[in-house]
BAKE-704521 format. One record per residue (C-alpha): x, z, y; residue number from 1. Coordinates in Angstrom, 1 decimal. Layout:
<vovos>
<vovo><px>X</px><pz>Z</pz><py>Y</py><nr>NUM</nr></vovo>
...
</vovos>
This chain:
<vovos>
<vovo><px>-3.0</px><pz>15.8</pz><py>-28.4</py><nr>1</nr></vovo>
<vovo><px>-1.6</px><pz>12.5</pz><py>-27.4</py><nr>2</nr></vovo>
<vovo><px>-3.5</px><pz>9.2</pz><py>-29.5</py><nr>3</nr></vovo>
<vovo><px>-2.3</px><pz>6.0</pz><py>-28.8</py><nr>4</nr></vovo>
<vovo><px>-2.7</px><pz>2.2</pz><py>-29.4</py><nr>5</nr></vovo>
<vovo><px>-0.6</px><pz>-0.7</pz><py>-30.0</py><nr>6</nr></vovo>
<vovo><px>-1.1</px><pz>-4.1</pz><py>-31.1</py><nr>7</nr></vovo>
<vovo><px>2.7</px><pz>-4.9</pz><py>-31.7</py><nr>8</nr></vovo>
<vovo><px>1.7</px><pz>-8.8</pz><py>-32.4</py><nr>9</nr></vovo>
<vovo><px>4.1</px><pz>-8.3</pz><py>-35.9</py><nr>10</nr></vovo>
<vovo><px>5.9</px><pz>-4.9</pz><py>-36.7</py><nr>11</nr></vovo>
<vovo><px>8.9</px><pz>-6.7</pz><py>-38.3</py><nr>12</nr></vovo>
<vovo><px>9.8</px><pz>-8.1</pz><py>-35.0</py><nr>13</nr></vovo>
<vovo><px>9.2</px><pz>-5.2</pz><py>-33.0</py><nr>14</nr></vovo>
<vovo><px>9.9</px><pz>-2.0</pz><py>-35.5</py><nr>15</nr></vovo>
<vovo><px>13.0</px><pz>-1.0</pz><py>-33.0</py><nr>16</nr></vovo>
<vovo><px>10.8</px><pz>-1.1</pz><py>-29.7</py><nr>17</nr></vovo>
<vovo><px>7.8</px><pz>0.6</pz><py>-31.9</py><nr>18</nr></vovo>
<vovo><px>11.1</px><pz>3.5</pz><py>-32.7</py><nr>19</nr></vovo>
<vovo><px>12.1</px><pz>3.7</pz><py>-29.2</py><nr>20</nr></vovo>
<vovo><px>8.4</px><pz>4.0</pz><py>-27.9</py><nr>21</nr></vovo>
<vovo><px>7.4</px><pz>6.6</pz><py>-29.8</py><nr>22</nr></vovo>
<vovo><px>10.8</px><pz>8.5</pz><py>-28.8</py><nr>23</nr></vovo>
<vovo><px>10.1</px><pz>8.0</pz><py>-25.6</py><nr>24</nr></vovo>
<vovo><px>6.4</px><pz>9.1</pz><py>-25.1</py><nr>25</nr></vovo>
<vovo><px>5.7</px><pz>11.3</pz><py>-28.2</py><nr>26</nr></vovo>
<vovo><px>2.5</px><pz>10.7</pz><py>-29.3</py><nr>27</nr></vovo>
<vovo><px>0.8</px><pz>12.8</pz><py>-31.7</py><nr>28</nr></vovo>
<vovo><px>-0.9</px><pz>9.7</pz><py>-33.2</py><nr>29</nr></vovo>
<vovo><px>0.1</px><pz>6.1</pz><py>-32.8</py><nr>30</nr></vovo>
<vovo><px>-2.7</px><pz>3.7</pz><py>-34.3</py><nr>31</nr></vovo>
<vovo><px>-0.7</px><pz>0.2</pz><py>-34.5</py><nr>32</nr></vovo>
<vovo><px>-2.9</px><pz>-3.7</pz><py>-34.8</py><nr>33</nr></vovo>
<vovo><px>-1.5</px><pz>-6.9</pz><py>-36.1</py><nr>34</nr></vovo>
<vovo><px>1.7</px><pz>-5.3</pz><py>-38.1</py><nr>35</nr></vovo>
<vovo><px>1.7</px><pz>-8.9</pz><py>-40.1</py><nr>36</nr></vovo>
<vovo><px>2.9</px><pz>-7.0</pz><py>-43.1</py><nr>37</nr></vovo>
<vovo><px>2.2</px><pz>-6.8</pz><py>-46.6</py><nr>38</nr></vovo>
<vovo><px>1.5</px><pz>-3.2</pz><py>-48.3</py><nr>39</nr></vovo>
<vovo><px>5.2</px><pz>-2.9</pz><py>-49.8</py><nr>40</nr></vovo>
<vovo><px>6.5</px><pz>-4.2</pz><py>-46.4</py><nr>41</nr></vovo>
<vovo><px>5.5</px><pz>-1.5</pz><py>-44.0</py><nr>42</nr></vovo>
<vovo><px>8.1</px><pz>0.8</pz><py>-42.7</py><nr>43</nr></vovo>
<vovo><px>6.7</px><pz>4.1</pz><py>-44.1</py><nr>44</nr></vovo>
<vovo><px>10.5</px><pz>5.7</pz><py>-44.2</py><nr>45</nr></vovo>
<vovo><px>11.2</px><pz>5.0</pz><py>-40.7</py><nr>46</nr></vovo>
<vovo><px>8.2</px><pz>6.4</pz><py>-39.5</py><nr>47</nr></vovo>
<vovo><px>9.1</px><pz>9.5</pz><py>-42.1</py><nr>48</nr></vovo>
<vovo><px>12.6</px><pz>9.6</pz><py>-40.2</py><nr>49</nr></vovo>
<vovo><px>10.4</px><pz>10.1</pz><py>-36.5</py><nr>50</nr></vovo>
<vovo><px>8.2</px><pz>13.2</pz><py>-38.4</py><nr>51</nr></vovo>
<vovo><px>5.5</px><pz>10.9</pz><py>-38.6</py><nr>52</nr></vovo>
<vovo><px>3.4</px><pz>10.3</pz><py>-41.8</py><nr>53</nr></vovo>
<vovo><px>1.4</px><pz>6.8</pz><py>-42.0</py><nr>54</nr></vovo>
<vovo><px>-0.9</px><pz>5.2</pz><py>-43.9</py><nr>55</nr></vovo>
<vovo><px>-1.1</px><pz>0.8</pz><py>-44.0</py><nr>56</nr></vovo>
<vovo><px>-3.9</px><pz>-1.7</pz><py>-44.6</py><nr>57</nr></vovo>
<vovo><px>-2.3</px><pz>-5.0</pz><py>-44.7</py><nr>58</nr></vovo>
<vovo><px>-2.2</px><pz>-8.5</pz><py>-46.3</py><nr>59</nr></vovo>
<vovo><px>0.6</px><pz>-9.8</pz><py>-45.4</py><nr>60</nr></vovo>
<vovo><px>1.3</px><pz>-12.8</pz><py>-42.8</py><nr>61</nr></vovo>
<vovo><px>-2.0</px><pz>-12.1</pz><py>-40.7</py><nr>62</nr></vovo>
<vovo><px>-3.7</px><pz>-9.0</pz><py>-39.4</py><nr>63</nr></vovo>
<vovo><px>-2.6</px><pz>-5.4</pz><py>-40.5</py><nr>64</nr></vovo>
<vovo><px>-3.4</px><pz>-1.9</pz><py>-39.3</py><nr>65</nr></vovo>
<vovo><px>-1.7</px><pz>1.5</pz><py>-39.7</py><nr>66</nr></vovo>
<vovo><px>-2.0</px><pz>5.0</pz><py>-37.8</py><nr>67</nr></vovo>
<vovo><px>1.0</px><pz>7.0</pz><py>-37.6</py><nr>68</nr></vovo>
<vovo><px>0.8</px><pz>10.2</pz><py>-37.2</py><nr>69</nr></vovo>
<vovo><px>3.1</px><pz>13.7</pz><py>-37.2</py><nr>70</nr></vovo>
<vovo><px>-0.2</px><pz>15.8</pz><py>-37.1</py><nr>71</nr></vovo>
<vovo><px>-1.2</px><pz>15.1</pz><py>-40.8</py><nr>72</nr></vovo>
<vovo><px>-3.1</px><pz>12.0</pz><py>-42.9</py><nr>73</nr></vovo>
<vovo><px>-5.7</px><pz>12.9</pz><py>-44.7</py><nr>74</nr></vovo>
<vovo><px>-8.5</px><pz>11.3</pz><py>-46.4</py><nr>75</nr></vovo>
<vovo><px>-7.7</px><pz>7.6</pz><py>-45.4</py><nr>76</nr></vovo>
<vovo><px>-10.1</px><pz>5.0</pz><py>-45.7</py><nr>77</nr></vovo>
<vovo><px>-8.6</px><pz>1.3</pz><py>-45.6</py><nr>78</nr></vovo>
<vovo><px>-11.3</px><pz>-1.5</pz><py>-44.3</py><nr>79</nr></vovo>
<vovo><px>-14.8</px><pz>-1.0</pz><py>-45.2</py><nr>80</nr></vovo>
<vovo><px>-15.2</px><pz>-2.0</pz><py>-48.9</py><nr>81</nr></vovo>
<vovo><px>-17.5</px><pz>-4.9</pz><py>-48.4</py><nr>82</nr></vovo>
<vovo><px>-17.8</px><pz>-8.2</pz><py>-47.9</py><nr>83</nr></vovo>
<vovo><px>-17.3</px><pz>-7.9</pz><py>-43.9</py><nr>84</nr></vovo>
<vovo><px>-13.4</px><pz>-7.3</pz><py>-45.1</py><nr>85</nr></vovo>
<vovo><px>-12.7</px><pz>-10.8</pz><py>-46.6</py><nr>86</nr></vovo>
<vovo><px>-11.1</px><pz>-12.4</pz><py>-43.8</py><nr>87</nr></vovo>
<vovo><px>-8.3</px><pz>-9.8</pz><py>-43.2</py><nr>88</nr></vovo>
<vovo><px>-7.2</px><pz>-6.1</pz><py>-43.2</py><nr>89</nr></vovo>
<vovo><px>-9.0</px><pz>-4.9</pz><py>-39.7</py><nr>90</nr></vovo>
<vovo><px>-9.1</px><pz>-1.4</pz><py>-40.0</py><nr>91</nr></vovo>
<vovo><px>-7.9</px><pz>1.7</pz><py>-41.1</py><nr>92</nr></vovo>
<vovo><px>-8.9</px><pz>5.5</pz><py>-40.9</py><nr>93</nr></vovo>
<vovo><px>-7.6</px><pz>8.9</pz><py>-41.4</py><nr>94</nr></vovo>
<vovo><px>-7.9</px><pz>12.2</pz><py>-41.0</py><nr>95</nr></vovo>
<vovo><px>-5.2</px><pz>13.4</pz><py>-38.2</py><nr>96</nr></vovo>
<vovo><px>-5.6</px><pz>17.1</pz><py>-37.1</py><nr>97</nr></vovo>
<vovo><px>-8.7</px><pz>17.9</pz><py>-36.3</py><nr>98</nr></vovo>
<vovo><px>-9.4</px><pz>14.4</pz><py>-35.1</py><nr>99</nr></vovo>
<vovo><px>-10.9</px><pz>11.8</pz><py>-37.4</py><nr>100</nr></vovo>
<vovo><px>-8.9</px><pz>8.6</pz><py>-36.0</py><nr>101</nr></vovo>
<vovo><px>-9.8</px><pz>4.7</pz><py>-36.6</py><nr>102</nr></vovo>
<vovo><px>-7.5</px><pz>2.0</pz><py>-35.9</py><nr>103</nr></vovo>
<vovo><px>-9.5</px><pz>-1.6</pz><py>-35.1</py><nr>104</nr></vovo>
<vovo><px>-7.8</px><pz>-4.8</pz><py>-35.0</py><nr>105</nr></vovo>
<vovo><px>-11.6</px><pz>-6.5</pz><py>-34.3</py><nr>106</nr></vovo>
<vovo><px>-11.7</px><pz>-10.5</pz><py>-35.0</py><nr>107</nr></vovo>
<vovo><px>-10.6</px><pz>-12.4</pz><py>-32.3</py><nr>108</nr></vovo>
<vovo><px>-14.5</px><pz>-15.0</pz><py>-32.6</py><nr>109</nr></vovo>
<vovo><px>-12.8</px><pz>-18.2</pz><py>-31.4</py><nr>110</nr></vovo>
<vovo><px>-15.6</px><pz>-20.3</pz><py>-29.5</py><nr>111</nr></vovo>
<vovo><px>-19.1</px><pz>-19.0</pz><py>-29.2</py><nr>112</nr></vovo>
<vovo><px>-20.0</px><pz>-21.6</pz><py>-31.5</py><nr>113</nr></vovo>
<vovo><px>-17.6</px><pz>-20.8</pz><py>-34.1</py><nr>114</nr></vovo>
<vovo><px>-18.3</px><pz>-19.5</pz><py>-37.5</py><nr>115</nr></vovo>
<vovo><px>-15.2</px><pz>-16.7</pz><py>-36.6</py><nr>116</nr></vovo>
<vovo><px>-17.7</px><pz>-15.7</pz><py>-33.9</py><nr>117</nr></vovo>
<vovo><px>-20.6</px><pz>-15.2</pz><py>-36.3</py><nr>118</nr></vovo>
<vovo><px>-18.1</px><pz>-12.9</pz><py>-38.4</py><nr>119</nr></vovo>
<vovo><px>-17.1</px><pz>-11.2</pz><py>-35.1</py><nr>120</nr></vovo>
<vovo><px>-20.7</px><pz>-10.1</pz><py>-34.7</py><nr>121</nr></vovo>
<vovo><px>-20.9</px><pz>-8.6</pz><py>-38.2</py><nr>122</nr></vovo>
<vovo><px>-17.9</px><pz>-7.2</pz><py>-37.9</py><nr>123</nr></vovo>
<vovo><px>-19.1</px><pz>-4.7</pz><py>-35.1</py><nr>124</nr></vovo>
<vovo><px>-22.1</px><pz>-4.4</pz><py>-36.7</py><nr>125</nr></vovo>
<vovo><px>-20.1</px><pz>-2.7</pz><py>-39.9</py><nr>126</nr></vovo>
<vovo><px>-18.7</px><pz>-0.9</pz><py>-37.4</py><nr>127</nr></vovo>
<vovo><px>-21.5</px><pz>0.8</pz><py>-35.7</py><nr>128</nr></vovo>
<vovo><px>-22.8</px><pz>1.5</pz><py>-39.5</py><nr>129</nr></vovo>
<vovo><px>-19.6</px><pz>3.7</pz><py>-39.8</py><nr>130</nr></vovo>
<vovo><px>-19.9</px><pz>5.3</pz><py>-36.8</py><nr>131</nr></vovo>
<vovo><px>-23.2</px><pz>6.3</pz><py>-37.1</py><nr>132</nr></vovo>
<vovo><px>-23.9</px><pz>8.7</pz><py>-39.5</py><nr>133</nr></vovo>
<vovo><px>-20.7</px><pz>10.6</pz><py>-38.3</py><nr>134</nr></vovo>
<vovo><px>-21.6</px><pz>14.5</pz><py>-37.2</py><nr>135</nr></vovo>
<vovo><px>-22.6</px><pz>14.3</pz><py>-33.7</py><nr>136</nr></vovo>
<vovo><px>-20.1</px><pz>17.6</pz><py>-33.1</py><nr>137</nr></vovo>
<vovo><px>-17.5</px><pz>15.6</pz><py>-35.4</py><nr>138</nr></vovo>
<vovo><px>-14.4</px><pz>14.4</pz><py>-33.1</py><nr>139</nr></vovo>
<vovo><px>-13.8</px><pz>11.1</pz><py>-33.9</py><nr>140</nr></vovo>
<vovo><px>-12.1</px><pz>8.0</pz><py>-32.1</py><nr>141</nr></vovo>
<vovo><px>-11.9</px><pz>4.7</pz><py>-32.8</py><nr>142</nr></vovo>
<vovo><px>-8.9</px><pz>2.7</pz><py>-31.1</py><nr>143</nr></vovo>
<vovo><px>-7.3</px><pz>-0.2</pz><py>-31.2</py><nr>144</nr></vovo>
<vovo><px>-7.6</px><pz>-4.2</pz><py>-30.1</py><nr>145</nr></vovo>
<vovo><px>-11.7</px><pz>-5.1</pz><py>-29.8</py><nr>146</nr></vovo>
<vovo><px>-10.9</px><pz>-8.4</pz><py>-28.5</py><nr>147</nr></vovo>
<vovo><px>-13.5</px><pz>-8.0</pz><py>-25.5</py><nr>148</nr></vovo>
<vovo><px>-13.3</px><pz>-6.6</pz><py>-22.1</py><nr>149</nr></vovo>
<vovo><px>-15.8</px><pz>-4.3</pz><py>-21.6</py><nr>150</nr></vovo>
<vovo><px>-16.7</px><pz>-5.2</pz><py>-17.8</py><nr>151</nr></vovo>
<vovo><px>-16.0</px><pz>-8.5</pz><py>-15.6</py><nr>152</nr></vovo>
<vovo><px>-13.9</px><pz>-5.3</pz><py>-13.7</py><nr>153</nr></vovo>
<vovo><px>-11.7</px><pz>-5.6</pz><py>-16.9</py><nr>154</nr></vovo>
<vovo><px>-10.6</px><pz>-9.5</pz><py>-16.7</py><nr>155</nr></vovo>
<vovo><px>-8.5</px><pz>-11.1</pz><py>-14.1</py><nr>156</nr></vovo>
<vovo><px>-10.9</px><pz>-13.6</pz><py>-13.2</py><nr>157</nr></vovo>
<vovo><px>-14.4</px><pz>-13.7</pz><py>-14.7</py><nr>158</nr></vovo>
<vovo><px>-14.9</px><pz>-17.4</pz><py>-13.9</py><nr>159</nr></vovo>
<vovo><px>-12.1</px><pz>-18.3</pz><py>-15.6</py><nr>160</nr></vovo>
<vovo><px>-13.8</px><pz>-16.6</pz><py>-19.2</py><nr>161</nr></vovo>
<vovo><px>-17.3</px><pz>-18.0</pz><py>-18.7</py><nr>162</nr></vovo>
<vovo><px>-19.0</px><pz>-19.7</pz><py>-21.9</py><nr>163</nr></vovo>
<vovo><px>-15.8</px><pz>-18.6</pz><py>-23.5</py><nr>164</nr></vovo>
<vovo><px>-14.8</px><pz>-15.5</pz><py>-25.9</py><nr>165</nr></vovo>
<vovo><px>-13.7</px><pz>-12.0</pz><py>-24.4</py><nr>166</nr></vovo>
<vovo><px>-16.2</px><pz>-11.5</pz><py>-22.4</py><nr>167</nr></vovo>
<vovo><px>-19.6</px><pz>-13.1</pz><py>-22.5</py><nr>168</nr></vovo>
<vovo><px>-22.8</px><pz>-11.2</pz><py>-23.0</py><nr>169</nr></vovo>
<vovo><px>-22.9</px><pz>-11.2</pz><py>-27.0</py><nr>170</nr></vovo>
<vovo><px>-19.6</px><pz>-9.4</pz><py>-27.1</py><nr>171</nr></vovo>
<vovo><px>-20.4</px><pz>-6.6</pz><py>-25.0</py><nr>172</nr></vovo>
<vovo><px>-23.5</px><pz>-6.2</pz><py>-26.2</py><nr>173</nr></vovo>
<vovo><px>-21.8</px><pz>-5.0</pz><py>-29.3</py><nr>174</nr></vovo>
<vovo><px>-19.8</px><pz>-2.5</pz><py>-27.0</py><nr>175</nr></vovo>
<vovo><px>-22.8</px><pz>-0.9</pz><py>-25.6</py><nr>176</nr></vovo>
<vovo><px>-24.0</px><pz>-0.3</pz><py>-29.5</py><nr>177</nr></vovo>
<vovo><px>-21.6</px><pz>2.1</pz><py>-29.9</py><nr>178</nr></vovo>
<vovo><px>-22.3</px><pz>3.5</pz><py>-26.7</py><nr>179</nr></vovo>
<vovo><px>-25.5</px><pz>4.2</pz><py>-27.5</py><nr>180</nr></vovo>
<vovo><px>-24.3</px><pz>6.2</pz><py>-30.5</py><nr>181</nr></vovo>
<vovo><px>-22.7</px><pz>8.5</pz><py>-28.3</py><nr>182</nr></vovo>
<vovo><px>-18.5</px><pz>7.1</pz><py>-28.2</py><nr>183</nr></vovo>
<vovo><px>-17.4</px><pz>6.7</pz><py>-24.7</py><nr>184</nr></vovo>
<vovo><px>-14.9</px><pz>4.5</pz><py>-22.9</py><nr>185</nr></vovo>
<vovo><px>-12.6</px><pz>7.1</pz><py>-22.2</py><nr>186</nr></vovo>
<vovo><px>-10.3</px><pz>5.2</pz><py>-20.5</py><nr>187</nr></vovo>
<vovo><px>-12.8</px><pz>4.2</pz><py>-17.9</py><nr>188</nr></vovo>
<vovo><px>-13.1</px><pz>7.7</pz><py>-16.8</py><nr>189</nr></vovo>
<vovo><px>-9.7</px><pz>7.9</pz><py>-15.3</py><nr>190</nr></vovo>
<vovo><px>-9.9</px><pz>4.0</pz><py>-14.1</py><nr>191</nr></vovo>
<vovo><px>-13.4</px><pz>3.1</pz><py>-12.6</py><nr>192</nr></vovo>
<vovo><px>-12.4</px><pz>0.7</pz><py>-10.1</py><nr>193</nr></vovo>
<vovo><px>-10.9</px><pz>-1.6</pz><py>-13.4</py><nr>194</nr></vovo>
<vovo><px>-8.0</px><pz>-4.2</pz><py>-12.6</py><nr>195</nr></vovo>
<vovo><px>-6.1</px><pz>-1.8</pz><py>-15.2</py><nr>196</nr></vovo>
<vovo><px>-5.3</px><pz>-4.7</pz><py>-18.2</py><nr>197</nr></vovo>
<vovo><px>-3.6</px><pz>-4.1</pz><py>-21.8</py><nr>198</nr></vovo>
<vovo><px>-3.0</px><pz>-7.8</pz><py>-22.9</py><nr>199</nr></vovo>
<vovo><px>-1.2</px><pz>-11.0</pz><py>-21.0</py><nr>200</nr></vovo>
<vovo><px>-1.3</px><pz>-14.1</pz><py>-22.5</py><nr>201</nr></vovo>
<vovo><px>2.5</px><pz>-15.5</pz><py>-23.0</py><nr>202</nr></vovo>
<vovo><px>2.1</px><pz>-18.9</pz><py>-21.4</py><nr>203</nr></vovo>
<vovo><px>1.9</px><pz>-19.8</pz><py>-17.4</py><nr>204</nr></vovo>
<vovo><px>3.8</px><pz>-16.6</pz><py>-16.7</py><nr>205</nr></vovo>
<vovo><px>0.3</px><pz>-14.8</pz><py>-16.7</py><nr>206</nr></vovo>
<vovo><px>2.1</px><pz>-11.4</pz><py>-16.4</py><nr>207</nr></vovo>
<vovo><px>3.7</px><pz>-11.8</pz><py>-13.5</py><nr>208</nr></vovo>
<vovo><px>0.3</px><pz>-13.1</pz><py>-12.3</py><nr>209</nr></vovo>
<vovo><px>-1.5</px><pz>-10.3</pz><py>-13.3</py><nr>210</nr></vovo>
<vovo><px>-3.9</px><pz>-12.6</pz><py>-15.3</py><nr>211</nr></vovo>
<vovo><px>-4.5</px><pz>-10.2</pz><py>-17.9</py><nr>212</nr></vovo>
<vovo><px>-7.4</px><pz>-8.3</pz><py>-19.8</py><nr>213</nr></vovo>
<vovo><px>-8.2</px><pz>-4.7</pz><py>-21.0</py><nr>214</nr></vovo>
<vovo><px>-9.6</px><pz>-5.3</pz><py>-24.3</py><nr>215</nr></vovo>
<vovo><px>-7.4</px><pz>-2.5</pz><py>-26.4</py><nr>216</nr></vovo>
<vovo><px>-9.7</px><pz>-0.1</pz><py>-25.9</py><nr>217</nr></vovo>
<vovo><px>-10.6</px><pz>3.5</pz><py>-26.8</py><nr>218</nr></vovo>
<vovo><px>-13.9</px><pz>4.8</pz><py>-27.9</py><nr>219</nr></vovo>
<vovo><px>-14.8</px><pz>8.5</pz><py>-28.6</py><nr>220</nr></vovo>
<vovo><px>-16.7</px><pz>10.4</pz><py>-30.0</py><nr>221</nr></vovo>
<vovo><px>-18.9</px><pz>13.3</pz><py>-27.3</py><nr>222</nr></vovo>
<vovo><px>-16.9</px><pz>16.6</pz><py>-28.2</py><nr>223</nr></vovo>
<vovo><px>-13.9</px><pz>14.6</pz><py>-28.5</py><nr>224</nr></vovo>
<vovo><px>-14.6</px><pz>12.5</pz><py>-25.1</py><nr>225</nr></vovo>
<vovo><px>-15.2</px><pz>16.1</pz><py>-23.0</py><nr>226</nr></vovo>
<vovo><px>-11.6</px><pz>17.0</pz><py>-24.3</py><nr>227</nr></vovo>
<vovo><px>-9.9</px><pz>13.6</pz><py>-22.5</py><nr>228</nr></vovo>
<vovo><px>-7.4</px><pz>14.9</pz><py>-19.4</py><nr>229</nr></vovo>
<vovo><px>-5.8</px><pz>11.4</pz><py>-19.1</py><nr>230</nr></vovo>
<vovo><px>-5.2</px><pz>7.9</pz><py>-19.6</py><nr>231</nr></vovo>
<vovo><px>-2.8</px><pz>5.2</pz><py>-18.8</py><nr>232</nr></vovo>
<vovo><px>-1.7</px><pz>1.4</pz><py>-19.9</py><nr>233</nr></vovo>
<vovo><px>2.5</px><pz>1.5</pz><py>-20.2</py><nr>234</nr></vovo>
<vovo><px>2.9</px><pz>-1.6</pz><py>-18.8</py><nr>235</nr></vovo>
<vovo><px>7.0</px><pz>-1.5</pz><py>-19.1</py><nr>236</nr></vovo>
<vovo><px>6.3</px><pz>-1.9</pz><py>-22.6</py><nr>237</nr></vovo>
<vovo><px>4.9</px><pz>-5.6</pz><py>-22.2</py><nr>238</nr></vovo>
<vovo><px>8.2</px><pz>-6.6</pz><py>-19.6</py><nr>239</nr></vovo>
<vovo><px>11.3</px><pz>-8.8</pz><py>-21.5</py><nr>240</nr></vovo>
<vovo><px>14.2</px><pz>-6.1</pz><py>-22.4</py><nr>241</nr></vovo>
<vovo><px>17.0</px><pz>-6.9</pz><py>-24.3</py><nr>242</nr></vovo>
<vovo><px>16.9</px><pz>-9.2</pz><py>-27.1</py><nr>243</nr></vovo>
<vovo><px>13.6</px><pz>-8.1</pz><py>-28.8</py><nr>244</nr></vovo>
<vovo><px>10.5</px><pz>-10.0</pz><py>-26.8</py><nr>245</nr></vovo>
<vovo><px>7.7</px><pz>-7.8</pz><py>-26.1</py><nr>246</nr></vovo>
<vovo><px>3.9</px><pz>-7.7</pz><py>-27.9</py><nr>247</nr></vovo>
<vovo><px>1.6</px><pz>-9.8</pz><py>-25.2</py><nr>248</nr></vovo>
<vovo><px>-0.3</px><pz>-6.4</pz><py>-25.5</py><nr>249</nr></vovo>
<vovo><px>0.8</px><pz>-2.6</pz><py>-24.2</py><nr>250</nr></vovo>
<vovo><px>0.7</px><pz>0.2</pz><py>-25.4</py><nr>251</nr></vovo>
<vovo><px>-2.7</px><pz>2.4</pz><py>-24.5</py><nr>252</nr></vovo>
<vovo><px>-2.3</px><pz>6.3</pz><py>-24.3</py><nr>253</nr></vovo>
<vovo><px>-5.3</px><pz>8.8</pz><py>-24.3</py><nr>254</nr></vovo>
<vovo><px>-4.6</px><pz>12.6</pz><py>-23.7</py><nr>255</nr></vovo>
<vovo><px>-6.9</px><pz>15.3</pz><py>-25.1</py><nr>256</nr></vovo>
<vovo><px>-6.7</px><pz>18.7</pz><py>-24.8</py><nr>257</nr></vovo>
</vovos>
């Protein structure tokens, strides 16, 4: 099975490149971030037209999650029904297969000092508090943008992100919480050395640079982690072609058997 994430950075403006993506690489599921759509907005009849079913969480201007899927939705859950939801439609779940699938779009904090960062603390703390008291033979996955690099491996230049969001200690202590509960960094598996990034920034030509970040990441469950075969970043997606600019993140593809 092939499970995928995307933060398209607005689905109106990229629906064709979304269409030609998932032509192109067939995945099985396609979890999508930041589809800045409201509920009666979201392209659930040209996802139909691929063979994929989908389900939304969205608000409109800001934020948005979906998963896509042509191996069944069932049982969605949209956000988490508390109070950690009020600023913005972050995540969404469902049933796909045999796979219990979560797509994250998890806050973006700000400054260290900021009351966003506070939020982005409690966020992954909601989180954890869904992931725990899943079966520990269950196969579930959680994907999507965390808004943290997981190692200074998985930044550009770790000087450059000191006292600043992304990457400092807080944040990935939150990443090693759900470590502990047994999900796994798949991805790292098949790239240990790091250097391997999901998201340039659009300004300075940081592309091109290669001053980028992995922090669209992929956590799994232990039965479903033993089942990953591969792992790659598409990085063609994030290049200018044509006359639709690209998401300043790529696409992230995790194969399972």
């Amino acid at each position: 099975m092939r499970i995928a994430t995307w933060n398209v950075n607005s689905l109106t403006a990229r629906i064709e490149r979304v269409e030609e993506w998932i032509g192109t690489h067939q995945p099985d599921v396609l979890c999508l971030q930041e589809t800045k759509q409201a509920e009666e907005k979201f392209p659930h009849d040209a996802f139909r037209a691929l063979g994929y079913e989908s389900v939304h969480h969205g608000e409109g201007r800001w934020n948005g999650v979906a998963i896509v899927s042509r191996v069944g939705i069932a049982q969605p859950m949209r956000g988490f029904g508390t109070a950690e939801d009020e600023l913005g439609a972050r995540l969404v779940a469902a049933t796909c297969g045999d796979i219990r699938v979560m797509s994250a779009y998890v806050p973006n904090g700000r400054s260290l000092d900021s009351e966003h960062f506070a939020f982005k603390m409690q966020w992954f703390d909601q989180l954890a508090r869904v992931l725990g008291p899943e079966p520990k033979n269950a196969d579930v996955v959680v994907l999507g943008d965390f808004n943290v690099a997981p190692l200074d491996g998985d930044v550009w230049d770790p000087a450059a992100l000191e006292g600043m969001t992304h990457a400092s200690p807080a944040e990935r202590e939150k990443l090693a919480a759900l470590e502990a509960l047994g999900y796994e960094d798949v991805f790292r598996r098949f790239h240990p050395e790091g250097g391997v990034f999901s998201w340039w920034d659009y300004r300075g030509g940081a592309f091109h640079k290669g001053h980028g970040m992995r922090i669209d990441l992929a956590y799994a469950s232990p039965s479903l982690s033993k089942r990953a075969t591969a792992a790659f970043v598409d990085r063609e997606e994030r290049k200018n072609r044509g006359e639709v600019k690209p998401s300043d993140h790529a696409p992230v593809v995790i194969d399972f058997d």
